[in-house]
TORROGU-652320 format. One record per residue (C-alpha): residue number from 0; x, y, z; residue in one letter. Coordinates in Angstrom, 1 decimal. Layout:
// residues N
<node NUM; <X; Y; Z>; A>,
...
This chain:
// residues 219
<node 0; <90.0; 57.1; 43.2>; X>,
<node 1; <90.3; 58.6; 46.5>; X>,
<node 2; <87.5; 59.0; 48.9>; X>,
<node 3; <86.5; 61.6; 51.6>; X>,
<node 4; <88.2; 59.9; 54.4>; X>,
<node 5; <91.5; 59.6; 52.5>; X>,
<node 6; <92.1; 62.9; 53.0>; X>,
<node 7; <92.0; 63.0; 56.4>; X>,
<node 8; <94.4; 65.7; 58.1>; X>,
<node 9; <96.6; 63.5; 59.6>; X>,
<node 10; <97.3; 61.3; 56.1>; X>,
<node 11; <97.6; 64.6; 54.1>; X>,
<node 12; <100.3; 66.0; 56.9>; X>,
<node 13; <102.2; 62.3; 56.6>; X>,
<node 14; <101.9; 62.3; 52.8>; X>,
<node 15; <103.5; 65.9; 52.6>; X>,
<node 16; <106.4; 64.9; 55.1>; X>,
<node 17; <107.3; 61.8; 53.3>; X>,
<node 18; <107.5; 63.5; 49.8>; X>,
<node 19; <109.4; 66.5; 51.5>; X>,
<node 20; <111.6; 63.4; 52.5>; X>,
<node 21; <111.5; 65.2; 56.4>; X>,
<node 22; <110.3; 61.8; 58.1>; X>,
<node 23; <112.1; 59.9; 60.8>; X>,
<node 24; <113.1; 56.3; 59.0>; X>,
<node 25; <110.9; 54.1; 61.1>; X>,
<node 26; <108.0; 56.6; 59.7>; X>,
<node 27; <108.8; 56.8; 56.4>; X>,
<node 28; <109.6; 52.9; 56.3>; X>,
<node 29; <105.7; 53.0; 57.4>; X>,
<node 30; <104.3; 55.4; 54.8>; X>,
<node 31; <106.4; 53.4; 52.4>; X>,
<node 32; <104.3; 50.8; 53.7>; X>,
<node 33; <101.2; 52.1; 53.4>; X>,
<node 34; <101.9; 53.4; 50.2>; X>,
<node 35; <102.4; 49.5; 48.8>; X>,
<node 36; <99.4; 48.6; 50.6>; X>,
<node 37; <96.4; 51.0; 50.4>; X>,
<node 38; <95.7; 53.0; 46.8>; X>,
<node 39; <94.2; 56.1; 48.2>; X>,
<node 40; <97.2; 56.7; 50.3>; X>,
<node 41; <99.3; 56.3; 47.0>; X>,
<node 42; <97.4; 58.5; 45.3>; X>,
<node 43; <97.4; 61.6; 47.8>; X>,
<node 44; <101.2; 60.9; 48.2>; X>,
<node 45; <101.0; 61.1; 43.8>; X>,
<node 46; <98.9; 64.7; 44.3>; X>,
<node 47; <101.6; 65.9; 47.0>; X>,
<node 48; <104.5; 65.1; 44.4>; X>,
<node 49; <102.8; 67.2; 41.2>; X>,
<node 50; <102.1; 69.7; 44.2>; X>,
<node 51; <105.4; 70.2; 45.0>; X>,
<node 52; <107.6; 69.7; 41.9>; X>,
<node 53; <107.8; 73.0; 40.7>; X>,
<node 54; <109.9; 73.5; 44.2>; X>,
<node 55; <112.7; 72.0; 42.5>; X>,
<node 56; <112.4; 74.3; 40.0>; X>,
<node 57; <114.1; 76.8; 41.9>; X>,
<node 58; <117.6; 74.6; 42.9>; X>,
<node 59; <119.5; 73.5; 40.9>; X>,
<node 60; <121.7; 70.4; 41.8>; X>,
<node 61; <125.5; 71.7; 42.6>; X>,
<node 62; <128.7; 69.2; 43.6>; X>,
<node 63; <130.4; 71.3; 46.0>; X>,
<node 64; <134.1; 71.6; 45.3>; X>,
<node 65; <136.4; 68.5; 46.2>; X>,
<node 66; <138.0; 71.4; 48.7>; X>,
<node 67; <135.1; 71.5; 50.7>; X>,
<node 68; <135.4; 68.4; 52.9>; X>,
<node 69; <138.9; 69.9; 54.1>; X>,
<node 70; <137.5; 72.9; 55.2>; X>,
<node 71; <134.7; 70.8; 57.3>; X>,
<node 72; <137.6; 68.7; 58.5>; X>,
<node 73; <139.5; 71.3; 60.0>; X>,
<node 74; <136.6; 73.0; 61.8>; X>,
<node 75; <135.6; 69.7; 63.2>; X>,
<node 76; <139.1; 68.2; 63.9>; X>,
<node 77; <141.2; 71.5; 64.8>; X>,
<node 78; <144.8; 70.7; 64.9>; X>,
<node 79; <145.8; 70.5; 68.7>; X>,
<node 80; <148.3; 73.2; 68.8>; X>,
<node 81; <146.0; 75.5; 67.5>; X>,
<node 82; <144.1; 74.6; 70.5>; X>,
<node 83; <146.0; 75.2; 73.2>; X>,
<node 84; <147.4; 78.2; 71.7>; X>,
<node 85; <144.4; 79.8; 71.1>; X>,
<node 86; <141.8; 78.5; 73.8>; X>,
<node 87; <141.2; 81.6; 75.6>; X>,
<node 88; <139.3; 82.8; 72.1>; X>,
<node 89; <138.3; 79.4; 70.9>; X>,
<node 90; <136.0; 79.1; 74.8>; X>,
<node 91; <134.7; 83.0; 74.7>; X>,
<node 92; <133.6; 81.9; 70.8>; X>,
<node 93; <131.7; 79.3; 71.7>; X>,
<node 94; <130.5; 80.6; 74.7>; X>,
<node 95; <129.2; 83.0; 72.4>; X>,
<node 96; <127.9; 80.8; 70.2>; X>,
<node 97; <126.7; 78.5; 72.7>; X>,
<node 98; <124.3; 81.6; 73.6>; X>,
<node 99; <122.8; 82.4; 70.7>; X>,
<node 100; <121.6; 78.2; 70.2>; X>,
<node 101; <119.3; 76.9; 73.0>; X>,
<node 102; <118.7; 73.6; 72.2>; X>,
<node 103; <116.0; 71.3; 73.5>; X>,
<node 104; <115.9; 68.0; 71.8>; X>,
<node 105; <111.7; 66.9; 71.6>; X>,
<node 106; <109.8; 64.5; 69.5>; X>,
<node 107; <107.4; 66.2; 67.3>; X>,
<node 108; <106.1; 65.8; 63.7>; X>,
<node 109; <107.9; 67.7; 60.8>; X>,
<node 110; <105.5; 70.3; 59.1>; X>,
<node 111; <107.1; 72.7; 56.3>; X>,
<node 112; <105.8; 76.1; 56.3>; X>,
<node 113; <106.5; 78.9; 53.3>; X>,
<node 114; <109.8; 80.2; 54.1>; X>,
<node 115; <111.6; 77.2; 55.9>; X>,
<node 116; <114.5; 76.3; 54.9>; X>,
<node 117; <115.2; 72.6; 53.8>; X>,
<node 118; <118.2; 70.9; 53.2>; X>,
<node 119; <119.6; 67.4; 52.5>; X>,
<node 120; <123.4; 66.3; 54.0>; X>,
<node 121; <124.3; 63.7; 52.0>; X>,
<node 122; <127.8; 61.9; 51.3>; X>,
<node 123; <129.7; 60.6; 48.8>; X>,
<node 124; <128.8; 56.5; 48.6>; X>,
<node 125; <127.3; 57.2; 51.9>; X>,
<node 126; <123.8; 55.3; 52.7>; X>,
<node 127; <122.5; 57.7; 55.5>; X>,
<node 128; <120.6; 60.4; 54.3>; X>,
<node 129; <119.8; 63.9; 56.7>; X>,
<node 130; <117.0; 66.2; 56.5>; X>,
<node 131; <117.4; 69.3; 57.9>; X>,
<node 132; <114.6; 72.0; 57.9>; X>,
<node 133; <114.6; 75.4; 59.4>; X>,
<node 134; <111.3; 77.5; 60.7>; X>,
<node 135; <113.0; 80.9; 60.4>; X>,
<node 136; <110.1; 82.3; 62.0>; X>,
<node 137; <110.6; 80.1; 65.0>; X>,
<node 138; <114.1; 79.6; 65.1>; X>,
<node 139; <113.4; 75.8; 65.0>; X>,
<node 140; <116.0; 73.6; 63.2>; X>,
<node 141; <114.7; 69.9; 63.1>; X>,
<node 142; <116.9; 67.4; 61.9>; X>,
<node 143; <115.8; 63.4; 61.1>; X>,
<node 144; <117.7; 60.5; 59.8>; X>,
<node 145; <115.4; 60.0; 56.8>; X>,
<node 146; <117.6; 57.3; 55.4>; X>,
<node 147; <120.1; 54.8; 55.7>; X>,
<node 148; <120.5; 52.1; 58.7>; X>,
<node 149; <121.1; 53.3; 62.7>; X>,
<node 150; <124.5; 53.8; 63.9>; X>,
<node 151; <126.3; 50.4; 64.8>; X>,
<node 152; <126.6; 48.9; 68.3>; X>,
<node 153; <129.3; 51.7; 70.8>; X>,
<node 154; <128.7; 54.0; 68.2>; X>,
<node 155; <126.2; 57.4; 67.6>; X>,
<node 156; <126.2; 59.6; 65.1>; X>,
<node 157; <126.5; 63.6; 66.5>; X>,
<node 158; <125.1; 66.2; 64.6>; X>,
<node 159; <127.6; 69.2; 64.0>; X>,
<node 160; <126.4; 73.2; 63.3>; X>,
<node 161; <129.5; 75.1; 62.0>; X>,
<node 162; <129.1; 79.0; 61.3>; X>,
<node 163; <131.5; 80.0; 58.6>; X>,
<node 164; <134.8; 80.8; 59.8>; X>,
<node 165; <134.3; 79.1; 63.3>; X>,
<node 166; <134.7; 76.2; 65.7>; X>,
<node 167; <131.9; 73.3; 65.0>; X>,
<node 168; <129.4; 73.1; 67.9>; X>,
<node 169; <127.6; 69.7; 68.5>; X>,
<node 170; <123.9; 70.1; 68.6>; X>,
<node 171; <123.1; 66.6; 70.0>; X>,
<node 172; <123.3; 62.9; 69.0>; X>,
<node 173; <121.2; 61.7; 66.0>; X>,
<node 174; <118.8; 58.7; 66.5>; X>,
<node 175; <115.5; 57.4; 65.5>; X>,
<node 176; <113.8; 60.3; 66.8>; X>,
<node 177; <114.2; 63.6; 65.3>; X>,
<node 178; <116.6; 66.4; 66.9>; X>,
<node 179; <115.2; 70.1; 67.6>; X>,
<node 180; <117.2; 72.8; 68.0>; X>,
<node 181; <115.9; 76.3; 68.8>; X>,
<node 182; <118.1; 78.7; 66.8>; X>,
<node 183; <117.7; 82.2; 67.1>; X>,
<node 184; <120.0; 82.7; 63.9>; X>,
<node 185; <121.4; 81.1; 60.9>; X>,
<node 186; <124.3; 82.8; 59.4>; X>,
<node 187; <124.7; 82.4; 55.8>; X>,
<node 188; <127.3; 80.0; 54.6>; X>,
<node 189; <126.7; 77.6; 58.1>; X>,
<node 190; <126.9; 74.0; 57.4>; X>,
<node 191; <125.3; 71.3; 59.1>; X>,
<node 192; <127.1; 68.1; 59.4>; X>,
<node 193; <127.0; 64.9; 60.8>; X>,
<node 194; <130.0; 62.5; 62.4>; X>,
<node 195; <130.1; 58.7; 63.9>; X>,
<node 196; <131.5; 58.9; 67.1>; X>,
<node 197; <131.7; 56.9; 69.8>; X>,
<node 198; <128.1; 56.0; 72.1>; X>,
<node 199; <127.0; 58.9; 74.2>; X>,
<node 200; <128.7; 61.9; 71.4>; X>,
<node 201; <131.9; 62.8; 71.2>; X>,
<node 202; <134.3; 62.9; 74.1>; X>,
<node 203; <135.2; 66.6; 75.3>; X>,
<node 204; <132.9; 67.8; 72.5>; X>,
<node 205; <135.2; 67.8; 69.5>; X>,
<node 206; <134.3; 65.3; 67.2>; X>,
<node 207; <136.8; 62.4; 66.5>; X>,
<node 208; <135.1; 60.0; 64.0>; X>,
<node 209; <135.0; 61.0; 60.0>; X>,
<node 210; <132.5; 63.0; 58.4>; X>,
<node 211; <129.7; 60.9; 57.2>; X>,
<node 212; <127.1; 63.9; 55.4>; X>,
<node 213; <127.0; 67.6; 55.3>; X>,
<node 214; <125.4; 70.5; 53.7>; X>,
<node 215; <125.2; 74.4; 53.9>; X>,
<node 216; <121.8; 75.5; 55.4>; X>,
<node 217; <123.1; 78.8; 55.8>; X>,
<node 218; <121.6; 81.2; 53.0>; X>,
């Protein structure tokens, strides 16, 4: 049985985040917490999940083709002849794409409004776990780490946005916090992913270390 003060704002907006799975780990490990520990918390978290089941009514779960982790490979790793031969294009594109993102990375709780896009990078026998959620009204894209353990000691893992058809730009390292990038457009077919590179991002900002999750955002 819940009471009046179990529903207070602030444990209805925390329940809704951690069943929409957009919590930072050290908050969800909290909820989790909390969950274990106080019934009327439970049960609001129990309310939010019949709330918001029917959602997943409208996915349905797809394995994207074995091909598909090539293609990110090749945007994120281009070959280095293909570099040099083609630079002048490869720095007006993402000048041009470096335009159109403004990113600002800030600290502020995930709420999901109708309309936002929401999207899970995952990887195969992979133990970290990305939420990605976009306010298209906004142009917000906020990005957490909503499971699996920190990068290791020299290492960081860097969050990739790759527009179909071009070069992957780095949006900023992923840590306990949540990333925000301010997106004035999301192109359909762009995939989010995220590498392990070395501490402070990848050096010259092409990423070096292997793909750990991914997922198209892009509708």
């Amino acid at each position: 049985m819940t009471t009046p003060g179990d529903h207070l704002p602030e444990r209805d907006a925390l329940a809704a985040e951690y069943v929409l799975g957009t919590l930072p780990l050290a908050d969800r490990q909290a909820a989790e917490a909390l969950i274990a520990a106080d019934p009327g918390f439970a049960q609001i978290v129990a309310q939010w999940q019949a709330r918001l089941a029917p959602l997943d009514d409208d996915y349905q779960e797809i394995t994207p083709p074995k091909a598909v982790l090539g293609k990110l490979e090749a945007r994120l790793f281009p070959a280095p002849t293909r570099i040099r031969r083609n630079w002048l294009a490869a720095l007006f594109g993402g000048l041009a794409m470096a335009a159109a993102i403004f990113l600002a990375v800030i600290y502020l709780p995930v709420l999901i409004a109708p309309g936002d896009i929401v999207a899970t990078l995952t990887g195969e026998n992979q133990p970290l776990t990305v939420t990605a959620t976009y306010a298209g009204d906004s142009g917000r894209l906020t990005v957490t780490r909503s499971a699996g353990p920190a990068a290791a000691t020299g290492k960081d893992y860097e969050l990739w946005i790759i527009p179909e058809g071009q070069t992957a730009i780095s949006l900023g390292l992923l840590r306990d916090q949540a990333l925000v990038a301010e997106i004035s457009a999301l192109p359909p077919g762009t995939t989010l992913a995220v590498t392990l590179e070395p501490a402070g991002g990848a050096p010259g900002g092409v990423a070096t270390g292997p793909i750990l999750v991914a997922a198209v955002i892009g509708k």
